[in-house]
C-alpha positions in Angstrom: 89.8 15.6 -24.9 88.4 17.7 -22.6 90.5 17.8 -19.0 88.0 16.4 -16.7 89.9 14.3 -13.8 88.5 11.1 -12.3 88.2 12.6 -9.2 85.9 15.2 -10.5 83.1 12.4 -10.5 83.8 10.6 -6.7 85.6 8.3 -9.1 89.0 6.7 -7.4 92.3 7.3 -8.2 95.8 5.2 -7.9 96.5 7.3 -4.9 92.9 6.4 -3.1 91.4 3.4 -2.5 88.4 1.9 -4.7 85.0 3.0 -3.5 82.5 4.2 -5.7 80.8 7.5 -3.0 82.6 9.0 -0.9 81.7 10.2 2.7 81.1 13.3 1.6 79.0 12.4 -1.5 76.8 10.2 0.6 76.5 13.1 3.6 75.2 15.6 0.4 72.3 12.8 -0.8 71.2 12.5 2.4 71.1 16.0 2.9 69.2 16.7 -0.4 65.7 16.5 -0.1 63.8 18.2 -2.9 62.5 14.4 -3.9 60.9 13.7 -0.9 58.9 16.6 -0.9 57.5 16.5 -3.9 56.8 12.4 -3.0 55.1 13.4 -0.1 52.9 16.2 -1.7 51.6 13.6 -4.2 50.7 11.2 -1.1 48.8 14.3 0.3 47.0 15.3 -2.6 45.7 11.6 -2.9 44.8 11.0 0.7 42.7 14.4 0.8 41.1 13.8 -2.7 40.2 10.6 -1.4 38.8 11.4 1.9 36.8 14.5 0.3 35.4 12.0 -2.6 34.4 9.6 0.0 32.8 11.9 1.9 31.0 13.1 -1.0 30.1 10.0 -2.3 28.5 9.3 1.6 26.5 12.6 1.8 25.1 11.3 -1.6 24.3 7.6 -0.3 23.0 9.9 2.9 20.7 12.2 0.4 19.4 9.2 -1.7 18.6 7.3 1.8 16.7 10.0 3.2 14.8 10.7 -0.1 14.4 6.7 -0.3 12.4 6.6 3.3 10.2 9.6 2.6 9.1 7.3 -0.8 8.9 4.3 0.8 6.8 6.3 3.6 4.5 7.6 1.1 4.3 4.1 -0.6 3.5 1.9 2.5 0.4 4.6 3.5 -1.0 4.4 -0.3 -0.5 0.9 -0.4 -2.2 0.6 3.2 -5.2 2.8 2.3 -5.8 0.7 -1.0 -5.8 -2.4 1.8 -8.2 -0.4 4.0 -10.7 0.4 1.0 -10.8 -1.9 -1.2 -9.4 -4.9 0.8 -7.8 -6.0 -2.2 -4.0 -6.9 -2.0 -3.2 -7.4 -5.1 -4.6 -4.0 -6.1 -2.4 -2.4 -3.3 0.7 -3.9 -4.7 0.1 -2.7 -7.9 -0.4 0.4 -6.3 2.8 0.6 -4.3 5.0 0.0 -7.1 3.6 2.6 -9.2 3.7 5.5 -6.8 6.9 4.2 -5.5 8.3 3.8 -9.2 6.8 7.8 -9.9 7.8 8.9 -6.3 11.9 7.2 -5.7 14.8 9.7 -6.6 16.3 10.6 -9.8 19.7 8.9 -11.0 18.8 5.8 -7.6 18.4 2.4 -9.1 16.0 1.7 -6.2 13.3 -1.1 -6.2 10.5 -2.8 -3.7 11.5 -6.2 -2.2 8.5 -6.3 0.0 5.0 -5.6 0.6 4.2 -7.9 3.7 0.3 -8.0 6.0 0.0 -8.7 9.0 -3.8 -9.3 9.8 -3.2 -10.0 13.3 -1.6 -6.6 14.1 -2.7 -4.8 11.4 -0.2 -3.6 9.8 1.8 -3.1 6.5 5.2 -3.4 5.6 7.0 -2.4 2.6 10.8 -2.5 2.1 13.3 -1.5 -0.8 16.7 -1.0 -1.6 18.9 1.0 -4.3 22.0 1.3 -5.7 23.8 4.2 -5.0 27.3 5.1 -7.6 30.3 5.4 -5.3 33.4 6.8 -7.6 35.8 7.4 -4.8 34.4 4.4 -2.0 33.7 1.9 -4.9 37.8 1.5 -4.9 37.6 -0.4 -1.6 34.2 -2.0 -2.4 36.2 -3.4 -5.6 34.2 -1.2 -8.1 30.5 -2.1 -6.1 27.8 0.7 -5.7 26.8 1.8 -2.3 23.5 -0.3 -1.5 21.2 0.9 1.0 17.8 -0.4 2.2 14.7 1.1 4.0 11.8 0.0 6.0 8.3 1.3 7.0 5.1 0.0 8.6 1.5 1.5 8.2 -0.9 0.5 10.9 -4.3 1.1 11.6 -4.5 3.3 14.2 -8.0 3.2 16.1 -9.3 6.8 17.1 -6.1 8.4 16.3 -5.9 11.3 13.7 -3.0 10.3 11.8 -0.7 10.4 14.6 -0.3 7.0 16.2 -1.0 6.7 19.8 -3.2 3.9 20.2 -6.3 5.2 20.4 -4.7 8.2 22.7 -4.3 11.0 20.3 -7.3 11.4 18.7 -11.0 10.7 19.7 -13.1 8.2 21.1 -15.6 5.8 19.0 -18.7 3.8 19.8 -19.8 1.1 17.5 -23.3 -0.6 17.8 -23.6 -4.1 15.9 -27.0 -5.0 14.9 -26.4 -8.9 14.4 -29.3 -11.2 12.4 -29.2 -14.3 14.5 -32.4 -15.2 12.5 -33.7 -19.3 11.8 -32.1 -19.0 8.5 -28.7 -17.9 9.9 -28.7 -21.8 11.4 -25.6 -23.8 10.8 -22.3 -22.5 9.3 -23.5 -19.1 8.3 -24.4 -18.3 12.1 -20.4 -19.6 13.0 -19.2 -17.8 10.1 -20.8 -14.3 11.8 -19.2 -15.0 15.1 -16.2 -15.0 13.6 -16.8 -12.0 11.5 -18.2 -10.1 14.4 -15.0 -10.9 16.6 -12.8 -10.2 14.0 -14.5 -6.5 14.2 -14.0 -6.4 18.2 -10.2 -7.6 18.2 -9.4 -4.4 15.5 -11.6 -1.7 17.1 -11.4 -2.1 21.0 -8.0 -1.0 21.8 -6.3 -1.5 25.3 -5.4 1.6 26.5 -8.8 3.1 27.6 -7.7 5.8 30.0 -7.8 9.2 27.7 -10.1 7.9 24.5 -12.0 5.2 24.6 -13.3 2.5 21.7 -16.4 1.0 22.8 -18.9 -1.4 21.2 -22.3 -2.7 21.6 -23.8 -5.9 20.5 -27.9 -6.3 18.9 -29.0 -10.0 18.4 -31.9 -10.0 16.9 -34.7 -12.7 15.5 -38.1 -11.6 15.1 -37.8 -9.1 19.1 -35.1 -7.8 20.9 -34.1 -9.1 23.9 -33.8 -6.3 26.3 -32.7 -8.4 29.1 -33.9 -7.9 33.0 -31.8 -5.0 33.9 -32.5 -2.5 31.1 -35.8 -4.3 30.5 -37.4 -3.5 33.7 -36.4 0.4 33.1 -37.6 0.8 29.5 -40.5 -2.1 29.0 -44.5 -1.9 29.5 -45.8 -4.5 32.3 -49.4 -5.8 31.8 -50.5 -8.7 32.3 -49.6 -12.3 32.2 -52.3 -13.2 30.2 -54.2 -11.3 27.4 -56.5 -12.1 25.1 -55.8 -10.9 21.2 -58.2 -10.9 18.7 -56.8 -13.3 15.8 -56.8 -13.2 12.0 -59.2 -16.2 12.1 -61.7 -14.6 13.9 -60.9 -16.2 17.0 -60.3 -14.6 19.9 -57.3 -16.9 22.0 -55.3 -15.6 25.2 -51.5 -15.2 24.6 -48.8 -15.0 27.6 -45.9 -13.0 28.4 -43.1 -15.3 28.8 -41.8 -15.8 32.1 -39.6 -18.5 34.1 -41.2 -19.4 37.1 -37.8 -20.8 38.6 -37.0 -17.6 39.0 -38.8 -16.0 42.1 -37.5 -12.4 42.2 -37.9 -11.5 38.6 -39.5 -14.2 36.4 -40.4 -12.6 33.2 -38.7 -12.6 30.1 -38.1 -8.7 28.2 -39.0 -9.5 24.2 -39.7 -6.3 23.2 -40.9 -5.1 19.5 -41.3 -1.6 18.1 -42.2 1.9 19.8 -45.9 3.0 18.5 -46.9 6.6 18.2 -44.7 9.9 17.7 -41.8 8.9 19.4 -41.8 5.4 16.2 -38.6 7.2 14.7 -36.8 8.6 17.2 -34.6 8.2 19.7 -37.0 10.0 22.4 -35.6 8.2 25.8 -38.3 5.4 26.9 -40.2 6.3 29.3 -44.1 7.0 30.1 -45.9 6.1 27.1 -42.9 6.3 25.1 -41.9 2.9 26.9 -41.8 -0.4 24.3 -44.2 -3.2 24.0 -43.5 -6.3 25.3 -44.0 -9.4 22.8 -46.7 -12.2 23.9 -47.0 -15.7 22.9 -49.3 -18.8 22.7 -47.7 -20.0 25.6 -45.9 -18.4 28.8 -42.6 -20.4 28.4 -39.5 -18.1 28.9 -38.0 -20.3 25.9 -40.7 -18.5 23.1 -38.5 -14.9 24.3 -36.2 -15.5 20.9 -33.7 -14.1 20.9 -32.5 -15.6 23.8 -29.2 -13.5 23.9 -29.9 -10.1 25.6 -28.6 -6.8 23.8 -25.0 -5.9 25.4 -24.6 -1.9 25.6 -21.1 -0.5 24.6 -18.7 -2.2 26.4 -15.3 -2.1 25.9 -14.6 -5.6 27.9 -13.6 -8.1 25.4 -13.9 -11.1 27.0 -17.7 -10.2 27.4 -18.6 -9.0 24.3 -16.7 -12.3 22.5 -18.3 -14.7 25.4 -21.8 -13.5 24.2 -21.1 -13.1 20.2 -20.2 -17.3 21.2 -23.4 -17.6 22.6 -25.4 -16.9 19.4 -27.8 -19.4 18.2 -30.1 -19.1 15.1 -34.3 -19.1 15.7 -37.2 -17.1 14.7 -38.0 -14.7 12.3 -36.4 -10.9 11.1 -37.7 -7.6 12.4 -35.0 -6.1 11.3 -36.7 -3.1 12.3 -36.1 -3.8 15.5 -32.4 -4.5 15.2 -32.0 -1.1 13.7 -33.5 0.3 16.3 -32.3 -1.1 18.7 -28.6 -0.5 17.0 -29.5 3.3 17.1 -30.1 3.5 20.8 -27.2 2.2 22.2 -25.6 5.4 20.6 -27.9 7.8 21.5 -27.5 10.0 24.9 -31.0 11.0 23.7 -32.5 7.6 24.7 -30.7 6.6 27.9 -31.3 10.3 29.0 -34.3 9.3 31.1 -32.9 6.1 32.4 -31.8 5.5 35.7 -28.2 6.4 36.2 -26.9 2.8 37.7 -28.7 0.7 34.8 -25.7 -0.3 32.8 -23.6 3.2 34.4 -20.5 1.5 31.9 -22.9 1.4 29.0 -24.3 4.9 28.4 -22.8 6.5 24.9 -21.3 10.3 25.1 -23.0 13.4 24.0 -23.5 13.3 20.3 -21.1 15.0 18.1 -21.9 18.8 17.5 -22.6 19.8 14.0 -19.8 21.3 12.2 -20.0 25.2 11.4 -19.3 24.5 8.1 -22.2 22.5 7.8 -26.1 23.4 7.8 -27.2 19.6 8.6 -25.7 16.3 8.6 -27.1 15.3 4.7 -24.6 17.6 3.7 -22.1 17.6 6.0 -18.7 15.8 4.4 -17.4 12.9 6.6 -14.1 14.9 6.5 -15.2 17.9 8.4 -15.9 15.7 11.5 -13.9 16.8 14.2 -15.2 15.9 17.4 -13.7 14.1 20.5 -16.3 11.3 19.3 -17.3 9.3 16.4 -20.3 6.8 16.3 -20.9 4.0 13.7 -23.6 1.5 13.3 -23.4 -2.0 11.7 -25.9 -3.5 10.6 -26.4 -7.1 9.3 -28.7 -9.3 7.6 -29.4 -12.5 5.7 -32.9 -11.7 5.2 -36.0 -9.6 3.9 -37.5 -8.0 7.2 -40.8 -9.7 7.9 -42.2 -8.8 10.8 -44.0 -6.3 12.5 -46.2 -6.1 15.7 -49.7 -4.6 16.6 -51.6 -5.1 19.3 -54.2 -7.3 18.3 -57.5 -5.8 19.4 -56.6 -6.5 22.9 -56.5 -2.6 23.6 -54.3 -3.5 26.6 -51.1 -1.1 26.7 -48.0 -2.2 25.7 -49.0 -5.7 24.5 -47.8 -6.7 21.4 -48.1 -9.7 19.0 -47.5 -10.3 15.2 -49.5 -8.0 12.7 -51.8 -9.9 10.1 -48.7 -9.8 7.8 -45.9 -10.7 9.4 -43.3 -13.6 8.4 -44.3 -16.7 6.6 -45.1 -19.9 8.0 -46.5 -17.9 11.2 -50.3 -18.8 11.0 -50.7 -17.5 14.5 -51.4 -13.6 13.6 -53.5 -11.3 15.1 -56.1 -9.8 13.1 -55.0 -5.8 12.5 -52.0 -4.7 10.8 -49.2 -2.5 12.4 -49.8 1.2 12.2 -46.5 2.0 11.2 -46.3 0.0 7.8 -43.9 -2.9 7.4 -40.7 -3.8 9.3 -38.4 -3.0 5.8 -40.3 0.8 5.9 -39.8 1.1 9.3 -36.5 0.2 8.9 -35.7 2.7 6.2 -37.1 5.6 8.5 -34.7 4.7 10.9 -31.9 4.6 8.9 -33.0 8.1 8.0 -33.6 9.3 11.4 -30.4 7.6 12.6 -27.8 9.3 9.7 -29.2 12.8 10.4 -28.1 12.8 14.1 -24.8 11.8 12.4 -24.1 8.4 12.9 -22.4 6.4 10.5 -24.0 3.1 8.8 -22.2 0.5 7.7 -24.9 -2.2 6.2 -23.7 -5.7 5.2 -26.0 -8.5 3.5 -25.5 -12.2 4.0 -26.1 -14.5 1.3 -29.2 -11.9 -0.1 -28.0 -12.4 -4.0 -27.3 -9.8 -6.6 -30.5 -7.6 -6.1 -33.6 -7.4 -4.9 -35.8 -5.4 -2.6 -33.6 -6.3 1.1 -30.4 -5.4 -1.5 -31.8 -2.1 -2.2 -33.0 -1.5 1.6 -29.7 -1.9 2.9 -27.8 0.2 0.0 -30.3 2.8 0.9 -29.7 2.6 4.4 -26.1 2.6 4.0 -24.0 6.3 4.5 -21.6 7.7 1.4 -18.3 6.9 2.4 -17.6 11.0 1.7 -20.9 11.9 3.6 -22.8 11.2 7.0 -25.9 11.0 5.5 -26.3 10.4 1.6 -27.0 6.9 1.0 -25.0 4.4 -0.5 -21.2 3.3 -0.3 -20.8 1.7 3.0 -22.8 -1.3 2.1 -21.3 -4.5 1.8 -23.4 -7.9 -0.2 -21.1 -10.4 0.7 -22.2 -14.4 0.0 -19.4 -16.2 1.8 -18.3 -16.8 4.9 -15.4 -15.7 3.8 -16.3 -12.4 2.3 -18.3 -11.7 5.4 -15.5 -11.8 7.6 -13.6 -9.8 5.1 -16.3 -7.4 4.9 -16.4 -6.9 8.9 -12.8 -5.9 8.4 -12.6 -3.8 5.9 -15.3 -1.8 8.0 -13.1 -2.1 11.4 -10.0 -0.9 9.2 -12.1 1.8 7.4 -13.3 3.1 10.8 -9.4 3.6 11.8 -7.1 5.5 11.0 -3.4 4.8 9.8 -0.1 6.4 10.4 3.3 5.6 9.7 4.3 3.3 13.0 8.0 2.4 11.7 
């Protein structure tokens, strides 16, 4: 047995009392402290492994977020510009979730749980979210991902260049709407174009006028153009009250300018048809002979002066240009020639040039834009290159063929003007000649022509006109490329519904702006 004695081990002996450690054994434990260390290093490795895997697993949620907003970014403008084009939404949904499925990171289980319009603000919204793997954070989300969302917002952004602003960033624009207030436009077709042509006001004429301004200007027209007093008196011929026409019957009758004899300082009424001569197809301002006939009638009512809403120049006062859009009614038949005219030189600086400077001073339309170098002419100039501080468009609709056209009847007086031998039908009350500028649909085309190459664009939209036909073609033709100022073509719009014409005046006030990413 080996001599080991009990008190060897802090064990107690018949001499000592029974305790199991002794002061001094306790004062040694307490002393010893290579255990704690080591328990404390292992609670330091832990806490900083943990804070540096959190922080790496939230500079990885950061990374995926950030790479998450630039898709959705990207998604909500393609998306947007599918809505703008094509003004199908359907088709832009299907289109957001494949570029945002091609475009949304790598590893990210990341989808779209909204594509939201808002067609009273016009604007876009797309959201998504994704699941992001947390090792380190998951611990205290009990084993959960790190889920993070993202918003944007495309809205159309009149006059701007991509930039938002409202309308302050960019460029100006001036819009003339040629609108066919025509007999067969009576009933609901004639309310469904107010609203259309409303709709087109409320997108394009922004608030904040003070740097670029969006300005539009409003053409009824039937079978004249109403000129109205003010602008009538600068740019009309005068003769006489009464003057006899030579008649396709053979009978000579006397036909009157319409007047109101109520009113005592200026009673006539300013019906107006088509420029004759050299100046037919331009935009020549109207004065001397290049002033425009006035339109007579069998009798000297002011009521025969149809339209009886006047032309409003660009304006960018809503309240107006809604308060005479309300004021359409539906009579007489469709020189659309007129209208297109008539569209044309409320843009042109050209035409107002030799007007006087306090008729409709708000009204007058800036210079046009200059040519870009790049370009030789506006036929093949691309719509892209454009980069002037103003853009000009011109709308034009119709529910009708264009039938009719003005000479002046063998009277031989100047500036008198009634319905050539061929004008609408039903109108038995012609005079005998025929207009020397061909029918109001060839007129019409010339302008169109004329109009494009001083580089405005043309939107055309048909009412109601069918699936072809001669007034199809006419406006197709008289239509711009959407990639072009002046090729023919793409900015027509045959709608047959109230309902696609509303759409159709919208997807021309959206395609006019421009969109940027607002949120």
């Amino acid at each position: 047995m080996l001599g080991f004695r009990k008190s060897d081990f802090g064990l107690p002996t018949s001499r000592s009392p029974r305790r199991i450690f002794s002061t001094d054994v306790i004062a040694r434990l307490a002393r010893d402290r290579r255990g704690s260390v080591a328990i404390m290093f292992g609670l330091s490795v832990f806490v900083v492994v943990s804070v540096v895997g959190s922080a790496v697993d939230y500079g990885r949620a950061l990374l995926a977020r950030d790479r998450l907003q630039a898709t959705i970014d990207s998604t909500v403008l393609a998306a947007a510009r599918v809505w703008q084009l094509e003004q199908d939404m359907t088709l832009a949904q299907k289109k957001a979730i494949a570029h945002f499925d091609a475009m949304k990171p790598e590893g990210v289980d990341a989808k779209l749980t909204k594509l939201e319009p808002d067609m009273q603000n016009n604007t876009l919204t797309v959201e998504a979210t994704a699941e992001v793997k947390a090792p380190f954070l998951s611990l205290m989300l009990d084993g959960q991902p790190l889920r993070i969302a993202t918003r944007a917002q495309a809205k159309f952004c009149v006059g701007c260049r991509g930039g938002g602003g409202g309308g302050n960033d960019g460029y100006s624009i001036e819009v003339a709407m040629m609108l066919d207030i025509t007999g067969s436009m009576a009933g609901s077709k004639i309310a469904d174009l107010r609203e259309a042509a409303k709709d087109l006001i409320k997108i394009l004429v922004w608030d904040d006028q003070r740097e670029h301004t969006s300005r539009v200007a409003v053409v009824p027209f039937s079978h004249a153009v109403n000129a109205g007093k003010q602008l009538g008196k600068a740019i009309a011929y005068s003769p006489a009250d009464k003057v006899s026409f030579a008649f396709r019957d053979g009978k000579s009758r006397d036909w009157y300018r319409p007047k109101d004899t109520k009113d005592k300082v200026d009673p006539y009424a300013y019906c107006v048809s088509e420029r004759q001569g050299s100046d037919s197809y331009t935009d020549a301002t109207p004065t001397g002979n290049a002033r425009l006939p006035v339109v007579y009638y069998s009798s000297a009512s002011v009521s025969n002066c149809q339209p009886t809403a006047e032309v409003m120049p660009l304006s960018n006062n809503k309240q107006a240009l809604n308060a005479l859009i309300d004021s359409l009614k539906a009579d007489g038949y469709t020189g659309g020639n007129l209208g297109t005219a008539w569209a044309w030189y409320m843009l042109s600086p050209r035409w107002w040039s030799g007007i006087a400077s306090n008729v409709h001073a708000d009204g007058r339309p800036a210079a046009y834009p200059s040519l870009p170098s790049s370009c030789t002419s506006w036929e093949s100039c691309p719509a892209s290159s454009h980069t002037g501080s103003v853009r000009k468009f011109a709308v034009l609709m119709t529910d009708g063929e264009y039938n009719m056209q003005f000479c002046d009847g063998g009277s031989k007086v100047t500036g008198a003007s009634i319905p050539d031998r061929n004008a609408g039908p039903g109108n038995s009350e012609k005079g005998n000649c025929t207009s020397a500028l061909g029918s109001s649909s060839a007129q019409a085309q010339s302008l169109c022509t004329a109009m494009k190459k001083a580089g405005i664009i043309v939107y055309t939209v048909g009412f109601g006109l069918g699936a072809s036909g001669a007034q199809v073609d006419l406006l197709r033709a008289c239509a711009s490329d959407d990639g072009h100022f002046s090729k023919p073509g793409k900015l027509f719009y045959n709608t047959q519904t109230g309902t696609e014409l509303r759409s159709a005046f919208r997807h021309i006030a959206t395609s006019i702006a421009s969109l940027y990413v607002s949120q």
